[in-house]
C-alpha positions in Angstrom: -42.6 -18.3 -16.6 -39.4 -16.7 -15.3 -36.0 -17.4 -16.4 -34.0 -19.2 -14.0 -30.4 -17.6 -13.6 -28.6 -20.1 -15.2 -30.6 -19.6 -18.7 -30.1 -15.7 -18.5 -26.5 -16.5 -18.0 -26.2 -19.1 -20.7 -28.1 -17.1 -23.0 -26.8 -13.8 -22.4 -23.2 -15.4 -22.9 -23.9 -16.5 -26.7 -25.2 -13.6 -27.6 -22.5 -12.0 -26.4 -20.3 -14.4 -28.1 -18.5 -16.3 -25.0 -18.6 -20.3 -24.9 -19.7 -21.7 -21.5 -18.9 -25.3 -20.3 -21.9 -27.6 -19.2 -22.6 -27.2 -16.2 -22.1 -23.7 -15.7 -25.4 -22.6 -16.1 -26.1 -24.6 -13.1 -22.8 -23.2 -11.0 -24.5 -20.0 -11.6 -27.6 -20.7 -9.7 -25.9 -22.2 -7.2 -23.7 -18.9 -7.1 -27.1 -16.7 -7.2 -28.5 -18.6 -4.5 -25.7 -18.2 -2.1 -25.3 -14.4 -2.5 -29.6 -14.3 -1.8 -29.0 -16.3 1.3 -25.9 -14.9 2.4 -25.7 -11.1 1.2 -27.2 -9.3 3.5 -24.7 -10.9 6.4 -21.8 -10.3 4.5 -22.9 -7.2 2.6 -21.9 -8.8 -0.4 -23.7 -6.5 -3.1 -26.6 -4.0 -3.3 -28.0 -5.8 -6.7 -30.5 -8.5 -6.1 -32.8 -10.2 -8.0 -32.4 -13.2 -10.3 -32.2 -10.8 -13.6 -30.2 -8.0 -12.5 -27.4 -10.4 -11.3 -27.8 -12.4 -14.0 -26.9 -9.3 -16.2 -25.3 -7.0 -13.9 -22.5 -9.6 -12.2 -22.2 -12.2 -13.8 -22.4 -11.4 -17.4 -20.5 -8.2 -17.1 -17.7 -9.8 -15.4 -17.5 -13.0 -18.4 -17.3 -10.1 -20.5 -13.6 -9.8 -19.5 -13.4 -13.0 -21.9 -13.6 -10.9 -24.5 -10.2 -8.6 -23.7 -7.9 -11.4 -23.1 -7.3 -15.1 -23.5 -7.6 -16.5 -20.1 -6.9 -20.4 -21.1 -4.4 -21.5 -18.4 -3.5 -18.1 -17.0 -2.7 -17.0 -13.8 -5.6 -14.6 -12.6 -5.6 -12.5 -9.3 -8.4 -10.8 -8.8 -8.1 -7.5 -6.3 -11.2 -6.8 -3.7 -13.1 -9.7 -5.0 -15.8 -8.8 -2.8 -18.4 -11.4 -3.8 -16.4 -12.6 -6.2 -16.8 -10.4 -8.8 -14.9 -10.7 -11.9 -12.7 -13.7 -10.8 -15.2 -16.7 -10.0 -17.5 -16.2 -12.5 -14.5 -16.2 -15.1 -13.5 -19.2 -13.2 -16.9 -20.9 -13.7 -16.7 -19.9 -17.6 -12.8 -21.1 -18.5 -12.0 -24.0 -15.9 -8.3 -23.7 -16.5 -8.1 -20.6 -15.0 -6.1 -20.4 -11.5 -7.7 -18.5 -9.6 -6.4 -15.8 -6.5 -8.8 -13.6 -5.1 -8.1 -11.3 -2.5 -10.2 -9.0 -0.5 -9.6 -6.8 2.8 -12.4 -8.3 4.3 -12.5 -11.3 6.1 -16.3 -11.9 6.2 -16.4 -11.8 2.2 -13.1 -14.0 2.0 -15.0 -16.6 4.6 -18.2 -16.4 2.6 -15.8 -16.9 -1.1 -13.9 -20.1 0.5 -17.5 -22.1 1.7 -18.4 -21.1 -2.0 -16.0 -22.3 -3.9 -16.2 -25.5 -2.0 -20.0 -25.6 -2.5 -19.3 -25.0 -5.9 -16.4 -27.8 -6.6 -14.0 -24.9 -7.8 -10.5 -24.9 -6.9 -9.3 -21.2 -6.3 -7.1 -19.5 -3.8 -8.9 -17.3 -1.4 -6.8 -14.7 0.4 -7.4 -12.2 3.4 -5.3 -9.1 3.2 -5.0 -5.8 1.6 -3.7 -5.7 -2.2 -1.2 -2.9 -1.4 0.5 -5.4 1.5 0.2 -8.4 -0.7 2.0 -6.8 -3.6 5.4 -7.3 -2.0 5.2 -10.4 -0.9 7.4 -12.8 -2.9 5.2 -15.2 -4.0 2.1 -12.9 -5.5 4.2 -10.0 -6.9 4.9 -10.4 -10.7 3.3 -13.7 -10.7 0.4 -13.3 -12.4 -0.9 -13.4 -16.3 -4.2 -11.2 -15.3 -5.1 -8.9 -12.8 -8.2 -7.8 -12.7 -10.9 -5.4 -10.6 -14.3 -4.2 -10.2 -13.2 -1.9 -7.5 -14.6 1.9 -7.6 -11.6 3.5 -8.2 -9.6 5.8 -10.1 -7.2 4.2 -12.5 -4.2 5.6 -11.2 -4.5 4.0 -7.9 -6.3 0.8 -9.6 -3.0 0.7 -11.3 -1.0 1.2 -8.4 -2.4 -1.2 -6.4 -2.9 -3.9 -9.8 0.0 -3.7 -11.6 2.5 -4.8 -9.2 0.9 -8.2 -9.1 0.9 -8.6 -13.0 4.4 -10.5 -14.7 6.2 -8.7 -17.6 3.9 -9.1 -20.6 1.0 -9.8 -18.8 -2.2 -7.5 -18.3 -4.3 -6.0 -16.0 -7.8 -5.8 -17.0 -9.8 -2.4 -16.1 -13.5 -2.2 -15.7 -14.6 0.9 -16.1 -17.5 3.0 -17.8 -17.4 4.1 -21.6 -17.2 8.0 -19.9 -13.1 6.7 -18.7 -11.3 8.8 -21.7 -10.4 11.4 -19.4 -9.5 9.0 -16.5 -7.1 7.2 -18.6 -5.2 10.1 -19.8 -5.0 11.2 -16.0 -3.5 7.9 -15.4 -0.9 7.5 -18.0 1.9 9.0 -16.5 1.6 6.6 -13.8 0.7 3.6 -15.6 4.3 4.3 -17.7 5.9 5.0 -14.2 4.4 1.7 -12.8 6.2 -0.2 -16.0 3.0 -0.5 -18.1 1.3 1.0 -20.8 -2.2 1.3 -22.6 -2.8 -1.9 -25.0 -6.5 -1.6 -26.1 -9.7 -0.5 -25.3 -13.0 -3.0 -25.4 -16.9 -1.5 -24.9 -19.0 -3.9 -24.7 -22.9 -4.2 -24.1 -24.3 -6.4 -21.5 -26.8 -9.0 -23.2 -30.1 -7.9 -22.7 -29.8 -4.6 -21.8 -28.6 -1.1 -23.3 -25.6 -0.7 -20.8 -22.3 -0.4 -22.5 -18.9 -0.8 -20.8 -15.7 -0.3 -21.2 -12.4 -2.8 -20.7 -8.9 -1.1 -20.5 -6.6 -3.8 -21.2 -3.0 -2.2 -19.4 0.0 -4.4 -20.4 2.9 -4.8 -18.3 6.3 -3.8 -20.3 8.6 -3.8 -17.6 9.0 -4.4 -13.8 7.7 -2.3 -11.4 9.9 -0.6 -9.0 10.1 -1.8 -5.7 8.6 1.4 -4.3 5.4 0.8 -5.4 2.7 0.4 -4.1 3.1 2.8 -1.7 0.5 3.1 1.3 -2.8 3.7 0.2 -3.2 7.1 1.9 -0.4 8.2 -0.2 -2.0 6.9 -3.2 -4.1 10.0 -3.5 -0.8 11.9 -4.6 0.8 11.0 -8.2 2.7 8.4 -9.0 6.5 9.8 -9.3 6.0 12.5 -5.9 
C-alpha cells in the first residue's frame, strides 16, 4: 500500500529530527492535493507525484528548521511560487508570521485560496521583491528571509537582504557544489551589510540528495541604494 503524503512527511521529518504539530500531516495532503489539482493552471512546479513532493518540497523546505529558530519570527519568503519554503515552515511552527511574495499574480491567487483552505493565517503579496524592498513597512522588518529561487547568491542577496532587520538572517538554499558561489558573493554580501554565519548540508529523508543552507546574518543596515533594478543586478554590488 502506498504512503499517503502526510506519512512521508511526518516520517521523513523525524528522521530528520524536526518536530511536527498534529495535524500537519493532514495540512500536507491537503497542500499536495491542491498543487495536483491546480498546478498545471498556475504552473506551480514541474515535480509531481505524491513521493517526490513529499521529499522534494516539502521536506527540503522544513529542513530550513534546522538553520534557525523560527519560534515567533517574522518570515518573508521571496518568489514563493507555490509556496515553497514559507508555508510548509508555516504548517511545521504555527508561530511563524508569514509574508510571501511572488511576481506573479496567478501563484499569489492560488497561495491566498490556500492558505484559507488550509486555516493558515499568512500575508500573501503580489509584487516584485526588488520594488517591495523599499517600501517602509517590509524593508528591515523581518527575522528571516528566505528563497528557493534559481539564482546566484549575489543577486539572491541583493534582492533578500534588504528585507531582513539587523541581526536577523536570510536563509540560502543552495546545492552542496555553492563553495565557489559563496566566495563570488562575499564582497557583496559585506556591501549589502551582512556577512557569512554558517553553513548546514543536509540530506532529505529517504533519499541520497544532500543540500546545503547558507545562513547570511545581517550586521548592519543596508544602504538605501540597494536593491537596485534587477537588470542592473547582473553587475557587482559596489559598481
Amino acid at each position: 500500500m502506498q504512503e499517503t503524503v502526510g506519512r512521508i512527511v511526518e516520517r521523513g521529518a523525524l528522521q530528520m529530527g524536526i518536530d511536527l504539530p498534529i495535524g500537519a500531516g493532514a495540512a500536507f495532503g491537503a497542500y499536495h492535493a491542491a498543487l495536483e489539482l491546480h498546478g498545471k493552471n498556475v504552473n506551480l512546479t514541474s515535480i509531481t507525484g505524491a513521493e517526490d513532493v513529499a521529499r522534494l518540497h516539502f521536506l527540503d523546505s522544513l529542513a530550513l528548521l534546522l538553520a534557525s529558530d523560527f519560534k515567533n519570527a517574522r518570515v518573508i519568503d521571496i518568489g514563493s511560487g507555490a509556496g515553497f519554503p514559507g508555508l510548509p515552515l508555516k504548517i511545521a511552527e504555527q508561530t511563524i508570521e508569514l509574508t510571501m511574495l511572488d511576481a506573479t499574480g496567478k501563484r499569489v491567487s492560488f497561495l491566498s485560496a490556500l492558505c484559507a483552505e488550509l486555516g493558515v493565517s499568512a500575508a500573501c503579496i503580489h509584487a516584485r521583491a526588488e520594488e517591495s524592498a523599499r517600501e517602509p513597512d517590509l524593508r528591515e522588518r523581518f527575522d528571516i528571509a528566505t528563497s528557493r529561487a534559481v539564482a546566484r547568491l549575489n543577486v539572491l542577496c541583493e534582492l533578500c537582504l534588504p528585507f531582513v532587520r539587523v541581526g536577523g538572517v536570510f536563509l540560502a538554499m543552495k546545492g552542496t557544489d555553492s563553495t565557489e558561489e559563496l566566495e563570488e558573493a562575499l564582497g557583496a554580501i559585506q556591501m549589502l551589510g551582512a556577512e557569512h554565519d554558517n553553513t548546514v548540508d543536509y540530506t532529505i529523508a529517504d533519499t541520497d540528495i544532500t543540500h546545503r543552507i547558507l545562513v547570511i546574518r545581517k550586521t548592519s543596515q543596508t544602504p538605501e541604494e540597494y536593491p537596485r533594478r534587477f537588470a542592473k543586478m547582473k553587475r557587482p554590488v559596489g559598481r
